[in-house]
N, C-alpha and C positions, 0 to 999 in steps of 0.2 A: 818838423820835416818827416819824422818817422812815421808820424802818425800817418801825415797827406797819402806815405809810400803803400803803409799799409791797407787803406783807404783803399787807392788806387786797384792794388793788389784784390781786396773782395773783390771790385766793382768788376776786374778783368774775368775772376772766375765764377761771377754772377752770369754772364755772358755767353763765359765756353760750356757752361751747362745748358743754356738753349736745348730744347731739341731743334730738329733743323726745321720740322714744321711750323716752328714758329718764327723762322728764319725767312719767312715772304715778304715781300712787298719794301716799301723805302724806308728810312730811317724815320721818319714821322708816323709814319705808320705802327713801326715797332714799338716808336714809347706810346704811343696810345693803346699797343695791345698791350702792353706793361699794367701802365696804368687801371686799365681795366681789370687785369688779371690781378691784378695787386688788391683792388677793393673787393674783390670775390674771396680772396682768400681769409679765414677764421686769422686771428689775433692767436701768437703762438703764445702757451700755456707758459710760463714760468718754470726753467731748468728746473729738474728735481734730481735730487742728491741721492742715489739706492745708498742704503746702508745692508752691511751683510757682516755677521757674528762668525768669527773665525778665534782659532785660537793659535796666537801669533807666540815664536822660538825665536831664541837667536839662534846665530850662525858666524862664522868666522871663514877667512881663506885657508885657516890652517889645516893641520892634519886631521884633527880629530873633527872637524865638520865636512871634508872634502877628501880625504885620503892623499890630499897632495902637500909635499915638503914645499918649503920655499925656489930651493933649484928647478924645480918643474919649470917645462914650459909654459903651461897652463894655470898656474899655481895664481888666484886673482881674478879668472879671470872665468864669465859666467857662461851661461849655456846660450846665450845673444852673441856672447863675442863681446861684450863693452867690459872692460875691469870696476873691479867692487868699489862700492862709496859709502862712505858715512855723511853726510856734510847734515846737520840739523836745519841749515840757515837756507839751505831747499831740497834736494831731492835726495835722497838715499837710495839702492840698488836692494829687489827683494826679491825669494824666491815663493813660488807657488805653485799650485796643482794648474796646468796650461789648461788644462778643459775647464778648468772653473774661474782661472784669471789668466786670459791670455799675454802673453809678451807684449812689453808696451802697456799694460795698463798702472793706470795710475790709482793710488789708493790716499787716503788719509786717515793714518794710524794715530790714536788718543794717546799724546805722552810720548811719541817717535817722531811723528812729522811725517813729511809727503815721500812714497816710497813708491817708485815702479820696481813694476815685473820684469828683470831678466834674467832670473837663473829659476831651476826647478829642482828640487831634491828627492832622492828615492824614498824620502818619509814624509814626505807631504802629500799628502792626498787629502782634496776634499777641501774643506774650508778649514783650511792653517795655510797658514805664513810663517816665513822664517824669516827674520829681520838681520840685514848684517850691520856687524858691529867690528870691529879691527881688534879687540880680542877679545879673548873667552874670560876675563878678569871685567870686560865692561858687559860682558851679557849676561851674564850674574847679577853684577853689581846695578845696571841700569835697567836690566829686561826680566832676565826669568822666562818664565811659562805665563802666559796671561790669555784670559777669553777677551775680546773687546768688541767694539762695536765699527768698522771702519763703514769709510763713504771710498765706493768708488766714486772718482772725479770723471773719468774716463777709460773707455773698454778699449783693451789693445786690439790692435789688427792680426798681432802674431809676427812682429818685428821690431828690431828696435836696434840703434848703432850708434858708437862714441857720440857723433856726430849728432844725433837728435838728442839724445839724453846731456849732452853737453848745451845745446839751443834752448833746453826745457830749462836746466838749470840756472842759465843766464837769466833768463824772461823772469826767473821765481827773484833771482838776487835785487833785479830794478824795482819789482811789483812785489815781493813778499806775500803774493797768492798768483797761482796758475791762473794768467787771461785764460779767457774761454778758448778763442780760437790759435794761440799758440801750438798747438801738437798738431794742427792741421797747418799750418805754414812750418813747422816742421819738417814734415813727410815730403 
């Protein structure tokens, strides 16, 4: 049934993308200009995975990563607005240089797991990442300093909230890989 809903779902916004020029004539008409339109178009190339050499930190909510105590209001809680995550079993919360990986994107870190972009830190510039971890006893112990090779999966828009990063999450718990078109039923 999810599937059908999903299904459904492309098939509505295959549609509202029309432009309206293509929007003449009767409904028989249209699927023939489909059709037609459809055997014009090239066979789309096979997703390709960019990979980009960064050299990935950890990082913590605590003081000595963020200058904030526990009492803060703010204390958790990233430059997006959504509070920090570890979870291995899907997504983790990561920070980055925004010009080089914007908010919302998704990465896959070698030996971390799949981590999007919502917070930014005043020493990150450039290609590093800072990986959060729930303390500075497991960023040691698990991370360190490391060059690696990651795959962005996906380039953010420059947004992102509880609320999508919670939908990304779920989609990874039933599927144990990010569907393709999950973060655009997201949005």
């Amino acid at each position: 049934m999810q599937y059908e809903r999903y299904l459904f779902r492309q098939y509505q916004r295959h549609f509202q993308r029309l432009e309206h020029s293509e929007m003449r004539g009767t409904p028989e008409n249209l699927l023939v200009q489909q059709r037609s339109k459809r055997s014009e178009e090239p066979k789309a190339a096979k997703k390709t995975v960019k990979t980009v050499k960064v050299v990935a930190t950890g990082y913590t909510a605590g003081y000595e990563s963020t200058g904030k105590h526990p009492n803060h209001p703010q204390y958790g809680i990233t430059y997006s607005g959504v509070k920090v995550r570890r979870d291995k079993d899907t997504v983790s919360t990561i920070a980055a240089d925004l010009k080089i990986f914007p908010l919302g994107t998704i990465l896959y870190i070698p030996g971390y797991g799949y981590g999007v972009v919502a917070d930014k830190g005043s020493a990150i510039k450039g290609n590093k990442i800072d990986l959060y971890f729930a303390t500075t006893k497991q960023v040691f112990k698990e991370w360190g300093k490391k060059e690696v090779e990651v795959q962005v999966i996906r380039k953010g828009d420059g947004k992102l909230t509880e609320a999508m990063l919670n939908k990304l999450g779920k989609a990874m718990e039933v599927s144990k890989e990010i569907p393709e078109n999950v973060w655009d039923q997201a949005i």
